[in-house]
Phi, psi and omega in degrees: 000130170296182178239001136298310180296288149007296197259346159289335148291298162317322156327280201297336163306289165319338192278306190340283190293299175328318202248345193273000175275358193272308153351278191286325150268338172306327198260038177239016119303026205182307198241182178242170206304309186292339173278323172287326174323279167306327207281333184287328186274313165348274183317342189267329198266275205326294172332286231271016184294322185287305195313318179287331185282333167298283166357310207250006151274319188297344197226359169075012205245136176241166180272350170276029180261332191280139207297189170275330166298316178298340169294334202253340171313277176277009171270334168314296145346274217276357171289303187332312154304262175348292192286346158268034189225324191261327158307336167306304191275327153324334189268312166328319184298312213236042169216163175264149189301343196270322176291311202312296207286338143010266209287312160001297212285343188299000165257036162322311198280341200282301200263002160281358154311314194288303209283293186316325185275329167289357173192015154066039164254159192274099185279172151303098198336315185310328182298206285295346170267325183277321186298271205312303079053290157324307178300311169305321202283308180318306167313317222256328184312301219301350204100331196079046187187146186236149138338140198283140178282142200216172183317318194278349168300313215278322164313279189317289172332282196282345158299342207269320199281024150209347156302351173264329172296333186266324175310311152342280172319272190314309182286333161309325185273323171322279156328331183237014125198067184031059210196024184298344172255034181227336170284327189290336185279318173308283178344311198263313166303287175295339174273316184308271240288336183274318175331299206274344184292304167312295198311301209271321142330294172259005166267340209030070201276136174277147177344275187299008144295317168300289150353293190275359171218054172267350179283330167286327202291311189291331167305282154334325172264276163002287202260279163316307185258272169359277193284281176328324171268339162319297183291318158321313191294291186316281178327330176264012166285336177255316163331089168278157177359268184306003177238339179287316190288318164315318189271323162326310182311310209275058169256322181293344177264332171281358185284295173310304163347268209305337171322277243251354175280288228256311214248349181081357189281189194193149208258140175270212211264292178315331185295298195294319176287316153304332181280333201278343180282333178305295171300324151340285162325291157277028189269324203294294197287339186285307202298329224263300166333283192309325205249308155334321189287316209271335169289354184245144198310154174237147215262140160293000000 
C-alpha cells in the first residue's frame, strides 16, 4: 500500500469517528457508558472475527505462535483503549461535543511524547510545526472559545493521554505484525466483553434500552469501531504515529460536520478558518517529508 493511500485511510477513518460523536451522546440517554460501550465494541469485534480468521490463514500464522512479550504487547493495546473509550464516554454525559472533540483531539501532542519516551524516536522537525498549528485549528472550529470546563472536560483531557497511547501501539504492533485486523478484532472483542462483564451488573440496563438506540449502537460498532479503527490499523503500517495522529486531529472537523447535517449547527466565519489550519496542517506534515526524500541524492 502507498502512503497517499494510507492517510487517505486514516482520513475516511477520522470522517467515521467525527460524525460518531453525535452518536455517542444521544445514546447516553438510553444506556450508561459501560453498557453502550460494550454493546458497540462487542459488535465491532464479532463482524470482524471472520475477517480476522482469514487474515491469520492467508498469512500462515497462529496466534500461539506469538511470544509472550507480543502477548504483553497487545494485553497493552487493549487496556489503553478501554480505559481510553470509556473516560472519553464518561466525559461525554457531563461535557459538551464541542469541548469533548476539543480535548480529544490533544493527543496530537501526547503521541511524538509517547513514541520518544518508548522507543526514543525522533519525528520529523515538521510535527512541531504541524502539531501546534492542528491544535490552533482545532481551537479556531471551535468557535475560538471552550465552554467553562467542568469534571467530564477533565475526563476527556486524560483520555487524549491514552487515545496517544493506542495510536502509538496500533502502529508498532501493526507493523511488526502484519496483522491489523486481527489486533483489532482481539481489541474489540476483548474491551466489548469486559464493557459488558461491569456494565449489565452494575447498570442494569434493560433490554429495550438496547433497542431504542440501535441505530447508534450500529453505527458505532459497525462503522466507528469495526471499520474505522480497522482502517487506522491498516494504515499505521506505512503512516508513522506522530504524522497519523495530525491527521487524525481532523475528527474535530467531521465532528463540527456531523453539528450541522444532524444538529442544524453552522460554522462560524473563525470556524472555517480552524478548518482551513487543519488541513493545512495535514498537507504540511505529509508534503514536506515526502518533497526532503525526493531532494536528497541518491548514492551510488
Amino acid at each position: 500500500m502507498s502512503r497517499p493511500v494510507a492517510v487517505l485511510l486514516l482520513v475516511i477513518a477520522t470522517a467515521i469517528w467525527g460524525l460518531a460523536f453525535v452518536a455517542q451522546k444521544s445514546a447516553m440517554d438510553h444506556l450508561g457508558p459501560l453498557s453502550f460501550s460494550g454493546a458497540r465494541f462487542l459488535l465491532g469485534g464479532v463482524v470482524l472475527l471472520p475477517f480476522a480468521l482469514a487474515e491469520l490463514r492467508r498469512k500462515q500464522v497462529r496466534l500461539a505462535d506469538f511470544t509472550p512479550r507480543r502477548w504483553v504487547m497487545i494485553g497493552l493495546l487493549c487496556a489503553v483503549f478501554l480505559i481510553g473509550s470509556l473516560l472519553q464516554q464518561y466525559g461525554l454525559v457531563q461535557t459538551t461535543l464541542t469541548n469533548s472533540g476539543f480535548l480529544t483531539a490533544l493527543y496530537v501532542l501526547f503521541v511524538p511524547l509517547i513514541a520518544f519516551v518508548a522507543i526514543r524516536a525522533t519525528p520529523h522537525p515538521i510535527i512541531y510545526v504541524g502539531a501546534p498549528l492542528a491544535l490552533v485549528g482545532i481551537y479556531y472550529l471551535n468557535g475560538g472559545h471552550l465552554a467553562a470546563l467542568n469534571f467530564g472536560d477533565v475526563l476527556v483531557i486524560i483520555s487524549a493521554v491514552f487515545w496517544g497511547g493506542h495510536v502509538f501501539l496500533i502502529g508498532l504492533l501493526s507493523r511488526a505484525t502484519a496483522l491489523p485486523v486481527t489486533l483489532s478484532a482481539i481489541t474489540f472483542i476483548g474491551t466489548g466483553l469486559v464493557c459488558l462483564a461491569f456494565g449489565l451488573p452494575i447498570e442494569t440496563p434493560a433490554i429495550e434500552s438496547f433497542g431504542a438506540i440501535w441505530m447508534q449502537i450500529a453505527y458505532t460498532g459497525l462503522l466507528s469501531t469495526g471499520l474505522a479503527f480497522t482502517l487506522q490499523a491498516i494504515a499505521q503500517q506505512q503512516v508513522p504515529a506522530a504524522n497519523a495522529a495530525i491527521v487524525l486531529s481532523a475528527e474535530s472537523l467531521f465532528a463540527a460536520l456531523g453539528g450541522a447535517l444532524v444538529l442544524g449547527e453552522r460554522l462560524s466565519p473563525v470556524g472555517y478558518a480552524g478548518a482551513a489550519l487543519i488541513f493545512f496542517a495535514i498537507i504540511l506534515v505529509e508534503a514536506v517529508p515526502a518533497i526532503a526524500a525526493r531532494r536528497q541524492p541518491v548514492r551510488a
